[in-house]
C-alpha positions in Angstrom: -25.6 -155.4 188.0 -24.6 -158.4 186.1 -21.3 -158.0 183.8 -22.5 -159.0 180.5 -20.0 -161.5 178.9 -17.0 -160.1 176.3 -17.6 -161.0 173.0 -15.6 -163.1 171.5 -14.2 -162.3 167.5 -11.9 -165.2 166.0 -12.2 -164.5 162.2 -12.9 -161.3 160.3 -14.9 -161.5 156.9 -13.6 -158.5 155.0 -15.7 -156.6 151.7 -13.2 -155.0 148.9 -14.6 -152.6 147.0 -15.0 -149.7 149.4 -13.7 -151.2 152.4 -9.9 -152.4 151.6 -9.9 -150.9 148.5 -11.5 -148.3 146.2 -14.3 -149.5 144.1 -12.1 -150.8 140.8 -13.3 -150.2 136.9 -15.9 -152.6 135.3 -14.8 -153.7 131.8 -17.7 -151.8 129.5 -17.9 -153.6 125.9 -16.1 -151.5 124.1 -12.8 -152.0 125.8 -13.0 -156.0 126.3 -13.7 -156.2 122.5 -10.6 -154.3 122.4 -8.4 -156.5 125.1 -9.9 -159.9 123.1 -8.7 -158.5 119.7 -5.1 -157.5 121.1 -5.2 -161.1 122.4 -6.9 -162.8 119.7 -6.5 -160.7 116.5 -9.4 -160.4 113.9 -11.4 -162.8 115.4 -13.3 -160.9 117.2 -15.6 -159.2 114.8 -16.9 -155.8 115.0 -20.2 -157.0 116.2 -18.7 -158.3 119.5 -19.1 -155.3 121.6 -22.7 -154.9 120.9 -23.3 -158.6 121.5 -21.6 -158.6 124.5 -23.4 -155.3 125.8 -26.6 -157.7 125.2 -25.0 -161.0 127.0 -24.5 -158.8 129.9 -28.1 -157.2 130.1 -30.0 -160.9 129.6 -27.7 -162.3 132.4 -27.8 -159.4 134.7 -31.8 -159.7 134.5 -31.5 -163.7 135.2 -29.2 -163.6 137.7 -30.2 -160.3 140.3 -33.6 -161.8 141.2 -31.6 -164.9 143.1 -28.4 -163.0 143.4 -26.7 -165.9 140.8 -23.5 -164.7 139.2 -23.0 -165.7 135.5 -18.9 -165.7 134.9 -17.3 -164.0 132.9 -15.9 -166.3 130.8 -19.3 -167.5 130.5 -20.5 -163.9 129.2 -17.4 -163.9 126.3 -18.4 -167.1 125.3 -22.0 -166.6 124.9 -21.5 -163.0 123.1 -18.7 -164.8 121.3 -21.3 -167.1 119.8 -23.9 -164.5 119.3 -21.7 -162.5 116.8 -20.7 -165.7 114.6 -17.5 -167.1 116.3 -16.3 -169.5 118.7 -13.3 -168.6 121.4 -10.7 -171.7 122.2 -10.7 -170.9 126.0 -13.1 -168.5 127.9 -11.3 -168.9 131.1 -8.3 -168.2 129.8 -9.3 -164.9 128.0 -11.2 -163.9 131.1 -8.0 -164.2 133.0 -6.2 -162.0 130.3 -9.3 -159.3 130.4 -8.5 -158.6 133.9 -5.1 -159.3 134.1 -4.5 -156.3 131.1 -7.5 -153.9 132.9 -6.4 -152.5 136.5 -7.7 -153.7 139.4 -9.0 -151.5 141.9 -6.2 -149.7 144.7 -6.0 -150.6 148.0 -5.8 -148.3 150.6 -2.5 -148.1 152.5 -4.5 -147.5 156.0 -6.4 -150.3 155.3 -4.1 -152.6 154.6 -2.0 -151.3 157.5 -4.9 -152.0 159.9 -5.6 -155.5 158.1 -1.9 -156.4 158.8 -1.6 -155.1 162.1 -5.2 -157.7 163.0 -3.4 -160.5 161.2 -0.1 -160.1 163.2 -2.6 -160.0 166.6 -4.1 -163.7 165.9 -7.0 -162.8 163.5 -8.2 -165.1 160.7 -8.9 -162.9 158.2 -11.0 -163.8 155.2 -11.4 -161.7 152.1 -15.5 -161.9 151.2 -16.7 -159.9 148.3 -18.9 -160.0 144.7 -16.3 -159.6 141.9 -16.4 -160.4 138.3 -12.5 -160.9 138.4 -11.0 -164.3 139.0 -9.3 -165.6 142.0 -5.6 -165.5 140.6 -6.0 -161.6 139.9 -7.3 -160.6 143.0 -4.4 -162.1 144.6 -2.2 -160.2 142.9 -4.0 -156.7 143.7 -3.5 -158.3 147.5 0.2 -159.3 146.9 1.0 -155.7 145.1 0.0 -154.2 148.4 2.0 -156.8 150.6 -1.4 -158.3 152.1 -2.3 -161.4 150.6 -0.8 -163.3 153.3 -3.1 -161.7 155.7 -5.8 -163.9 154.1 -6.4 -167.7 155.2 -9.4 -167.6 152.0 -10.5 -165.5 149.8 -14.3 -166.2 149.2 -15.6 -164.2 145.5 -18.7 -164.4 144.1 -16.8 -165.5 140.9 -15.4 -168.2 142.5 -18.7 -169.5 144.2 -21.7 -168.2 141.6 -23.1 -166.2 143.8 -23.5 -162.7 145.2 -24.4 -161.6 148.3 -26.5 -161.8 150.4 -27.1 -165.2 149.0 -27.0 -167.7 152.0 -24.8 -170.0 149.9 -22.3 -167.1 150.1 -22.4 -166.5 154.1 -22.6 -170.1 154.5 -19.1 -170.4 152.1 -17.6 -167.7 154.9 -18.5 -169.4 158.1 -17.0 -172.6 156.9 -13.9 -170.7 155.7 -13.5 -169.1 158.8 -13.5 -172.8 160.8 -15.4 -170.8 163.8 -18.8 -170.4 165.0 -20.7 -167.9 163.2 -20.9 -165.7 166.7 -16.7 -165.1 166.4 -16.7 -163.6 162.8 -17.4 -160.1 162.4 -17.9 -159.3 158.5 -16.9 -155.9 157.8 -17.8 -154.3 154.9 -20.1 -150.8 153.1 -23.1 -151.9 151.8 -25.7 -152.4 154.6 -27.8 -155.4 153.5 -24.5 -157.2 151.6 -22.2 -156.9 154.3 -24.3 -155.9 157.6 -27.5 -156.9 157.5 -27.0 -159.9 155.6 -24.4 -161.4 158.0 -26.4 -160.7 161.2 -29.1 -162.9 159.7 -26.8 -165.8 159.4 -25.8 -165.3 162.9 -22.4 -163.5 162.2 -21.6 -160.1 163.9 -21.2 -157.0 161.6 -19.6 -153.4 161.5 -20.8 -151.1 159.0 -17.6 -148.8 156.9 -20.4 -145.5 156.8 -18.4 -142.2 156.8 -21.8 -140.4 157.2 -22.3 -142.3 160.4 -25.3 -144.7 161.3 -27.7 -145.1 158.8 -31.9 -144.5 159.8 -33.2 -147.8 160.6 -30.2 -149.7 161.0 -30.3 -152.4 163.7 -28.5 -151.7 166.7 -26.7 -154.7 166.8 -24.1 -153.5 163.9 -21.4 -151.2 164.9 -20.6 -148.6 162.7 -17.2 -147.2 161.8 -15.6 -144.6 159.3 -13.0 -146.1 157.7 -11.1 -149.5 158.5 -8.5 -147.7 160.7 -10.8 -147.6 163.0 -11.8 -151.0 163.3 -9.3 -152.2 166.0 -10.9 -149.6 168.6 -14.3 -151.3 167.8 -12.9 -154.6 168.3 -11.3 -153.3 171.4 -15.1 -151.8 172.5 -16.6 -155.0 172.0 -14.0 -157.3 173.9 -14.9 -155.1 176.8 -18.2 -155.2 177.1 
């Protein structure tokens, strides 16, 4: 019988939300009207909330059919505008939304088993949709004493996209400086961070605590919780 050849994994493409960390509060309209008027003082008039409620809504139906990301800042401007006022600097206050509203927590185990890959020789890349900028994601990563681990951090606010865009997969594989083959992207959601990947010739392991999904190709592996992802590696490398 022939040996088939071990596979090779240089770079790991890591989700957030219900893979490193728990899934983190989304800012409802009520309390960034709030944060902005704390910020900004009267300003903001009491019609912002609804406005922004309605900013959110349009862009959500413009952007889901091609899996476009509208920013944030973009959103506070826009609902900014629709309630009879102008804001200085969007980007700024978008920063100081999520800087004042708590980011999700990261899960000791996971980042234990994300340092322990880093400290082997893995690349390690942080992939995931967010709303929340760059700069405050790194400092959920550095709170937990990972954000060393990661050589990029590729976010859909970043890029403009969600996935499974390809411009998003195609942003990871040029991240991880490696052919697509030696990443494995890691994440929960099967056609985000599974199915998704496959198709742009990345390997993938599924984070399913109720096991293998029906239908799912055989080609993904399929693991618990992150803890467990060294074993898999360790499976694949020796086969």
């Amino acid at each position: 019988m022939r040996k088939t050849k071990p596979v090779k994994v240089t770079a790991l493409a890591v989700d957030f939300g219900g893979t490193v960390a728990c899934p983190g509060p989304s800012p409802d309209a009520a309390t960034v009207a709030w944060i902005l008027r704390e910020l900004s003082g009267p300003v903001i008039p009491d019609g912002f909330a609804t406005a922004f409620e309605e900013v959110v809504r349009r862009a959500r139906i413009a952007d889901q059919p091609h899996h476009e990301q509208t920013s944030f800042a973009e959103l506070l401007r826009l609902a900014a505008l629709e309630s009879g006022v102008r804001l200085d600097d969007p980007v700024a206050l978008a920063q100081s939304v999520f800087t004042t509203l708590p980011d999700a927590d990261i899960d000791p185990m996971a980042a234990h088993t994300l340092r322990n890959l880093y400290e082997a020789g893995l690349v390690c890349l942080l992939a995931c949709d967010t709303q929340r900028p760059e700069s405050v994601r790194r400092a959920t990563l550095r709170r937990a004493r990972i954000e060393d681990c990661f050589e990029v951090l590729v976010l859909s606010s970043t890029l403009g996209v969600r996935k499974p865009h390809p411009w998003f997969y195609a942003a990871v594989i040029e991240a991880a400086g490696c052919p697509p083959q030696e990443i494995l992207f890691v994440g929960d959601t099967p056609a985000k961070d599974a199915i998704g990947p496959l198709a742009h010739g990345m390997r993938a392991a599924l984070i399913s605590p109720d096991g293998r999904p029906s239908g799912l190709d055989p080609r993904i592996g399929v693991i618990a919780h992150l803890s467990e992802l060294p074993a898999y590696l360790e499976s694949l490398h020796a086969h």
